[in-house]
N, C-alpha and C positions, 0 to 999 in steps of 0.2 A: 156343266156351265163353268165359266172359268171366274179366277176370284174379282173383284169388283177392286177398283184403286185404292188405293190408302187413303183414307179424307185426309185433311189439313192438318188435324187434331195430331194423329199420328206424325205425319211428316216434321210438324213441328215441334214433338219430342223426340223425334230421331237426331235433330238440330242439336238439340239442347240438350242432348246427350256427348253429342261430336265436340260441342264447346267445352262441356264440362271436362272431356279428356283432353282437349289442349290445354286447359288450364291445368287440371294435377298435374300432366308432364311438364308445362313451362314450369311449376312452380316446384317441382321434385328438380326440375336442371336449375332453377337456382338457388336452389335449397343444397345442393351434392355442389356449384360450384362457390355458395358462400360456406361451407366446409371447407374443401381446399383450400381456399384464399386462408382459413382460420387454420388450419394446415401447417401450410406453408409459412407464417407468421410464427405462429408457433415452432417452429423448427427452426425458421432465424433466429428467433430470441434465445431461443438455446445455446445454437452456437455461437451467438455473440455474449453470451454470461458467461460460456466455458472458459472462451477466449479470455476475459477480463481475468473471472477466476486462474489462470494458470497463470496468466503477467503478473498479476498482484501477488502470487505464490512466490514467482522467480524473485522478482525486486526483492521483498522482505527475506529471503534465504541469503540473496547476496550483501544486502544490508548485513544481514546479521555475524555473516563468514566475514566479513571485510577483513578484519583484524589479524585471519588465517591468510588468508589468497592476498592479503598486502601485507605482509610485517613490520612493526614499527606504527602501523596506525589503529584508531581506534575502530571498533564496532560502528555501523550506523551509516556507513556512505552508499550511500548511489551513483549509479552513473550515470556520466550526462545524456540527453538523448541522440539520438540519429537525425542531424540538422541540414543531412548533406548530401549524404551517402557520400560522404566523403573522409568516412572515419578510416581509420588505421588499416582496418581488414574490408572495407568498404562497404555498401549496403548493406542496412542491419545492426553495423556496430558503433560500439556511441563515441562521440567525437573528443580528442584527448583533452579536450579541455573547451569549456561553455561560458566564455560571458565572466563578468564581472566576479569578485567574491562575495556570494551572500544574495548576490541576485538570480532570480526564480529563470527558468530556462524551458523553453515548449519545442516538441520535436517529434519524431514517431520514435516508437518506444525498440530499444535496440538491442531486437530478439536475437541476434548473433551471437553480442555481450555476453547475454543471456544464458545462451545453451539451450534456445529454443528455436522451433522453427518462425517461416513467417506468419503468425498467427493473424488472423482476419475473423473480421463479425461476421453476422450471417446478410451481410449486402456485398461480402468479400473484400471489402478493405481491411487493411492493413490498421496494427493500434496508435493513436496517440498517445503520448504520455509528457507530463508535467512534473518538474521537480523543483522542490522548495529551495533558495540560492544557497542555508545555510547543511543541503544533504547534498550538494555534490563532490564527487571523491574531485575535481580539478575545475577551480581552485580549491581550495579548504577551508572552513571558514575556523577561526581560532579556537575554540572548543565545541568538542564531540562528545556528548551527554545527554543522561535523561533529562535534562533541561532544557536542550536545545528545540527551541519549536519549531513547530510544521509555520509554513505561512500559507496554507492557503485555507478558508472556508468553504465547506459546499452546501451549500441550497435544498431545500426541498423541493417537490413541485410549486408549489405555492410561495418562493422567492423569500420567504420570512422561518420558516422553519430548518433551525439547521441538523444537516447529515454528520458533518465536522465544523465543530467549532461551536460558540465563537470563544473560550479558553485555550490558551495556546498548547495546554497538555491532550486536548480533544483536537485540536486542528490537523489538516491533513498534512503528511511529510510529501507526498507524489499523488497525483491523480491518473490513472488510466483510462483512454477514450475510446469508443466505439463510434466514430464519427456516421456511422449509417449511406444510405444515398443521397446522392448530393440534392441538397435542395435549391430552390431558383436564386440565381444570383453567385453560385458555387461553379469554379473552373476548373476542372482534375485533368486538365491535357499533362500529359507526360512531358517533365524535364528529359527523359533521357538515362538521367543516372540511376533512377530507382528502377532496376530490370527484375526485382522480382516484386514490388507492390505498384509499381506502376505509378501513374501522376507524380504531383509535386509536393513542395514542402510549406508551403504557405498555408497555416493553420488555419486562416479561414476561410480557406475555399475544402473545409471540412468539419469545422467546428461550429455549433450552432450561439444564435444567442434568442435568449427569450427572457420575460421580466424584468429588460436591459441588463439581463448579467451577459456577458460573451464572454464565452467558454473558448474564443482563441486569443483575450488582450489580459497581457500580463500586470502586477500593478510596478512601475517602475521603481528601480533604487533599493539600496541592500535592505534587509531583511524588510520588504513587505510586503503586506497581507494583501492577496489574489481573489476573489469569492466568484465561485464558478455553480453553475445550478444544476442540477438533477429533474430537468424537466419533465413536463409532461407531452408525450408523442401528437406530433401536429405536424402540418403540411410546412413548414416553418424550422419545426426544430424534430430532432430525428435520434441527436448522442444520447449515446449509453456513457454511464463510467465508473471508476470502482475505486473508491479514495482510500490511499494507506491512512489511517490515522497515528498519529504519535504513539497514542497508547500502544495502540497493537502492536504496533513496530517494538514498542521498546517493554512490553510485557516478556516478550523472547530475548529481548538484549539483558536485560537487568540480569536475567534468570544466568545467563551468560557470565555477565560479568560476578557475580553474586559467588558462582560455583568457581571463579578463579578465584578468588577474597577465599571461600573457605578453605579450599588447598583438601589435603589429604596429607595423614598419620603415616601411611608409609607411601611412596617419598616424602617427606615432610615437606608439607608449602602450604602456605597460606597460616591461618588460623588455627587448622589441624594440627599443620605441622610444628606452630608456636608448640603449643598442648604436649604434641609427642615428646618434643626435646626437654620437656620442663622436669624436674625432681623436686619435691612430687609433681604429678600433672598438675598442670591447672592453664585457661585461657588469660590473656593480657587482660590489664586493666583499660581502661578506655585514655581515649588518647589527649594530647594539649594543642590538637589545631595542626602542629609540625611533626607528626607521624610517632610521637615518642609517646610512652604510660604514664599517666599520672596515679602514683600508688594510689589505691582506695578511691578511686574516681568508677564509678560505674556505667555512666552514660556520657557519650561525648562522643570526639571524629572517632576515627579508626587509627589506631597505633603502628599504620604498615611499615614505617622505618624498622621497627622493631618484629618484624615477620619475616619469616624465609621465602619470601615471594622470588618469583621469577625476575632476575632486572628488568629481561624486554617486559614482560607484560606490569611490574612498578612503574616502569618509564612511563607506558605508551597511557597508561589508565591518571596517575599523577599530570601528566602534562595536558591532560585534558578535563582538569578536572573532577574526576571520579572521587577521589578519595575527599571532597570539598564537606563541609558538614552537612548542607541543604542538598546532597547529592548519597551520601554513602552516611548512616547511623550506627553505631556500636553500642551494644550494653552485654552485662556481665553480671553474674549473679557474684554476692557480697564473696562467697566461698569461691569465686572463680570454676566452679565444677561446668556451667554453663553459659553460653554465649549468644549472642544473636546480631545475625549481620543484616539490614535493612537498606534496600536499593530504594531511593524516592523516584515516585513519578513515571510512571504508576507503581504504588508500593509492591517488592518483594522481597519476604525476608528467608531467611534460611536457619535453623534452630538446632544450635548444638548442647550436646552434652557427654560429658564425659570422653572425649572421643567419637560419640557419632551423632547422625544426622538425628535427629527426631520430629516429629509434628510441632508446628508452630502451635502453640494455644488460642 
């Protein structure tokens, strides 16, 4: 006898079965393609931090060498940004000179300059970069110091919390952009001139704004304050950016300038070299304001008229203020055996004795 139909019963968990495996697979395909999507995100964000991190490296290294790769000037400049592709060596390198002196300048950031490639986020553009009017190498603004402040503020998400700022030894010197995909209301049709990032140079048809800060409008007129936000990712607002701050910048400058002030015993320069040439040894006493010792004075300027310093680097560090008292600090112990050189802002000191270096206390 042959078998008898399947009742209803049956039929209708055979159903309920065939549903159940369209659902695990729809929901395992978007399950495997909401991975992806977090994937792929994740792997922009990557390379759009790497990116920032290696610009933000290049700037501060070239800040810091200025005083080498330009002779006669001091530590601490930047260069203007790429406004044009119309700089010297053309796309990429930054333009010979930016705008007012002392006023803030926005541009993409000019990886040529640099000695870098074109660097780009993980949406493939190319970076933005901002710099404060008083760090451009052209024009100059009159002194170059750990005094000299950043102007611009950065933001937190939340519009009230700051990244940099708002003290102007905490403010940023340069901000670096990752302007993302362009969001609505953003043009990137190609000028023409930019043939290896492509589009144009108008900062806001790349720069976002949220919490009404806009991250492409600068604040007009010599040395003022910018406040650009570090927002949070929306259909709206997209930039990444990586602000130099003052400090950090001039945490390596001071170190810098500090290690030219102590000099060295053989060839005799600086501080050392006072020491080596003295019978008996001993460090100067601290200075009167005008580079000279005042006997039996222990704390005070720095006495560099009275040091075997190098002229270019007397000149270039005097002319811009370094040797100023709220800038450069001098003490000495009573018996002269020891000394101590202090860079203000952010504090570094360097601790001698007897001819050599030793640990600060």
């Amino acid at each position: 006898m042959g078998r008898a139909p399947a009742g209803p019963q049956r039929q209708r968990g055979q159903v309920l079965l065939l549903l159940l495996l369209v659902l695990v697979t729809g929901a395992a395909y978007l399950l495997m393609q909401s991975l992806s999507a977090a994937s792929i995100a994740t792997e922009r964000d990557r390379i759009t931090q790497q990116a920032l991190a290696e610009a933000k490296a290049a700037l501060i290294a070239y800040a810091v060498t200025y005083s080498e790769t330009h002779p006669g000037s001091a530590p601490g400049y930047l260069p203007c940004p790429d406004m044009s592709a119309g700089g010297v060596s053309g796309e990429g390198s930054a333009e010979g000179s930016c705008g007012a002196k002392d006023v803030s300048v926005i541009g993409r950031l000019p990886w040529k300059t640099l000695g870098l490639p074109p660097l780009r986020d993980g949406a493939g553009e190319c970076l933005w970069y901002t710099l404060s009017g008083a760090y451009k190498n052209n024009p100059k603004t009159n002194l170059m110091n750990s005094n000299t402040s950043g102007q611009f503020e950065v933001m937190g998400p939340n519009g009230t919390t700051y990244v940099a700022g708002p003290e102007p030894e905490s403010r940023a010197v340069a901000v670096v952009f990752a302007p993302g995909m362009p969001i609505a209301g953003q043009a990137r049709g190609s000028v023409g001139a930019a043939t290896q990032c492509g589009g144009n140079y108008i900062a806001a048809n790349y720069l976002d704004t949220d919490k009404e800060i806009d991250n492409s409008a600068l604040s007009p007129g010599a040395k003022a304050v910018t406040r650009f936000i570090a927002g949070a990712p929306s259909r709206s607002f997209n930039d990444r950016l990586l602000a130099i701050r003052h400090d950090e910048l001039f945490t390596a400058i001071n170190k810098k300038v500090a290690a030219a002030i102590r000099g060295s015993v053989d060839p005799p320069s600086g501080i050392q070299g006072y020491y080596a040439q003295q019978v008996p040894k001993q460090y100067p006493w601290a200075g009167d304001g005008s580079g000279h010792q005042i006997p039996g004075e222990t704390a005070g300027p720095l006495p560099y008229e009275d040091l075997p310093l190098d002229p270019g680097t007397k000149n270039v560090l005097q002319d811009n203020g370094w040797f100023d008292p709220d800038v450069t600090v001098y003490t000495v112990s009573p018996d002269r055996s020891r000394a101590t050189i202090t860079i203000q802002n952010p504090a570094v000191s360097v601790c001698l004795e007897k001819g050599k270096i030793v640990p600060c206390p």
